[in-house]
C-alpha positions as CSV (number, residue, x, y, z in Angstrom):
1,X,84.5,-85.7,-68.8
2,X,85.0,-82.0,-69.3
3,X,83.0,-80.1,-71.9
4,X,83.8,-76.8,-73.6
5,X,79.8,-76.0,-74.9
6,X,80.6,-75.2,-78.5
7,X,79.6,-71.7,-78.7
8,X,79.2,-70.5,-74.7
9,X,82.0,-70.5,-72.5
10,X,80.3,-72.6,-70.4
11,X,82.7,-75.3,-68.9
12,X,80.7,-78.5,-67.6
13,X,81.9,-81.8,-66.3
14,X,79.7,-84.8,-66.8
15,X,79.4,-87.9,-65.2
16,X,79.6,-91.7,-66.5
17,X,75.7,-91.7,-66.0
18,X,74.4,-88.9,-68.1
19,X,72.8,-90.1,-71.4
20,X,70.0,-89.1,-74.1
21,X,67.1,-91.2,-75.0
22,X,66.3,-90.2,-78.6
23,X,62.7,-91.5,-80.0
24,X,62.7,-92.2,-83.6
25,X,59.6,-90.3,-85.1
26,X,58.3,-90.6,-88.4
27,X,54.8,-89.0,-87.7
28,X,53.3,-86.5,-85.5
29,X,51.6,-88.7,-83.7
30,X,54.2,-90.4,-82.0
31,X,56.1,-87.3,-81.1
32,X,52.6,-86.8,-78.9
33,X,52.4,-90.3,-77.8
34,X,55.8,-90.4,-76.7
35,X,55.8,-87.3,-74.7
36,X,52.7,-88.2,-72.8
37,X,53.8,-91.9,-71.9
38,X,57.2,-90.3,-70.4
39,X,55.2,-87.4,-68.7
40,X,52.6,-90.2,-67.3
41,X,56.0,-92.6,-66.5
42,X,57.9,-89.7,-64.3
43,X,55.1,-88.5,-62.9
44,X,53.7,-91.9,-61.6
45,X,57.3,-92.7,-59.8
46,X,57.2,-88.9,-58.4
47,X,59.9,-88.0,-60.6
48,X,60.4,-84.5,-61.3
49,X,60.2,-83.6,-65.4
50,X,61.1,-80.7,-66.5
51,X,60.0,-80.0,-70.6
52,X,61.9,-77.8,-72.7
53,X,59.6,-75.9,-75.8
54,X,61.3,-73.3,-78.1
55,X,58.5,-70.6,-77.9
56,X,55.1,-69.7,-76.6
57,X,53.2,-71.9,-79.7
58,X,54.6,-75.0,-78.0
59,X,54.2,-74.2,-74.7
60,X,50.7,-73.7,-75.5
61,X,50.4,-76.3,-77.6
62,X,51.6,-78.8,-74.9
63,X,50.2,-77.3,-71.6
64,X,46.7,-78.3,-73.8
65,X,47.8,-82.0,-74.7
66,X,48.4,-82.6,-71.0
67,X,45.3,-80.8,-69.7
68,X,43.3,-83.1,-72.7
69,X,45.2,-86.4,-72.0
70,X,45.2,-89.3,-70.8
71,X,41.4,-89.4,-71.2
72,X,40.3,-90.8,-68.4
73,X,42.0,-87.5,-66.8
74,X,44.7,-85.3,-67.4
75,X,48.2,-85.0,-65.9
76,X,49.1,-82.4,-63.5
77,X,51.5,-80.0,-64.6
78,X,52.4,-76.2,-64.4
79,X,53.9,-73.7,-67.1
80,X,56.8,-72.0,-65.3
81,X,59.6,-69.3,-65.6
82,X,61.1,-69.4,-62.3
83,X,62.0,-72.3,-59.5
84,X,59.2,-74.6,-58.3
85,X,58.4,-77.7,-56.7
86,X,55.8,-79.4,-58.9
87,X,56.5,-82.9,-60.9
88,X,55.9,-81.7,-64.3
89,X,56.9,-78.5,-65.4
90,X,56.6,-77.1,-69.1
91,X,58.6,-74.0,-69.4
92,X,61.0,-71.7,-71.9
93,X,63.6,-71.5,-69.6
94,X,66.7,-73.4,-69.8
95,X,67.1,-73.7,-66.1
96,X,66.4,-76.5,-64.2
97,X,63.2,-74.6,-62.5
98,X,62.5,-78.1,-60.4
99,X,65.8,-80.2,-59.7
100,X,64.2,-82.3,-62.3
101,X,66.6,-85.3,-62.7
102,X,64.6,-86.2,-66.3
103,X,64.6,-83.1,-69.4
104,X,62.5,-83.5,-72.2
105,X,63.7,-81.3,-74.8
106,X,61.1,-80.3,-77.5
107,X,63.5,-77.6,-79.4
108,X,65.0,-78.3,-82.7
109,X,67.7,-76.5,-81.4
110,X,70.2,-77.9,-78.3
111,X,69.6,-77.1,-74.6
112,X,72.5,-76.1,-72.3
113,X,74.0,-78.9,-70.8
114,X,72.8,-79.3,-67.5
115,X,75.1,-82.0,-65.7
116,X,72.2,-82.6,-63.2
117,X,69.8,-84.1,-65.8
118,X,70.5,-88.0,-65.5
119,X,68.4,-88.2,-69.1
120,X,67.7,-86.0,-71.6
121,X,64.8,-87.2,-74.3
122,X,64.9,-86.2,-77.4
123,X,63.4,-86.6,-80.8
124,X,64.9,-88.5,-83.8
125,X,62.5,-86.9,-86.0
126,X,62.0,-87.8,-89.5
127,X,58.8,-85.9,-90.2
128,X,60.2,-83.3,-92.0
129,X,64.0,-82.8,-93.7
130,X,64.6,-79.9,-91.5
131,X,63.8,-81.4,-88.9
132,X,66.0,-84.2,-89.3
133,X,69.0,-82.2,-89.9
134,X,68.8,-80.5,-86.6
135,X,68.3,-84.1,-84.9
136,X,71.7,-85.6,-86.4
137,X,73.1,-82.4,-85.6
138,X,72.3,-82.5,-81.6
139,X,73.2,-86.5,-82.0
140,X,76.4,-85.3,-82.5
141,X,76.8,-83.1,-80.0
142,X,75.4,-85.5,-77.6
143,X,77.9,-88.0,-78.7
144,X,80.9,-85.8,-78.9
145,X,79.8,-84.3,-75.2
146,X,80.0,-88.1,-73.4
147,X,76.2,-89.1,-73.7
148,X,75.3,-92.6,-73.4
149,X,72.6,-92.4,-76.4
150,X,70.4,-95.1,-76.1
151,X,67.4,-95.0,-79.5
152,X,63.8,-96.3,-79.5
């Protein structure tokens, strides 16, 4: 499928394969839980993660979580801007800084389509109304754009 980005002028084909995994939320705490297990699960297989925040506040705020958890250790990662090698990389860029295969996006707002990302995650989130908007909002464009959507 060929995609027009609504708003860019950024033409992108996807393949049969792409698809978002959205996690339903309904509290914080899950939106933490969630990212951590799928951290721990890509970086376990040696899969490259890349993780998408909005602004400095998040990127803070998450670099911390993964430094702090799981407790018996903590989960190696980096905070980047430009290309690198390493598994797990938290960063405000929306290139894909590692060839990661797996994007966790943490932004209310939608991420350039990046055909080499097999899975986007992404948060149904139903913590606040806001918040729940913008999540319909990029189901639909995730839909509308080819995505297999799969929802846990």
């Amino acid at each position: 499928m060929v995609l027009l980005y609504p708003g860019k002028r950024k033409l992108i084909s996807l393949k049969n394969n792409n698809k978002v995994v959205f996690f339903q939320i309904r509290a914080i705490k899950e939106k933490l839980i969630k990212l951590i297990q799928t951290a721990i699960y890509h970086f376990e297989k040696k899969e490259n993660l890349l993780i998408y925040v909005q602004d400095d506040a998040a990127l803070k705020f998450v670099d911390e979580l993964l430094w702090k958890t799981p407790k018996e250790g903590f989960l190696p990662h980096i905070i980047a801007d430009e290309n690198t090698s390493d598994f797990i990389v938290i960063t405000k860029s929306k290139n894909n800084l590692n060839k990661a295969k797996y994007l966790f996006n943490l932004s209310l707002d939608l991420v350039d389509f990046d055909p080499s990302y097999k899975v986007i995650y992404d948060f149904d989130d139903y913590t606040t109304e806001i918040k729940q908007q913008k999540s319909k909002k990029r189901f639909e464009i995730y839909r509308n754009a080819g995505f297999k959507i799969e929802s846990y």
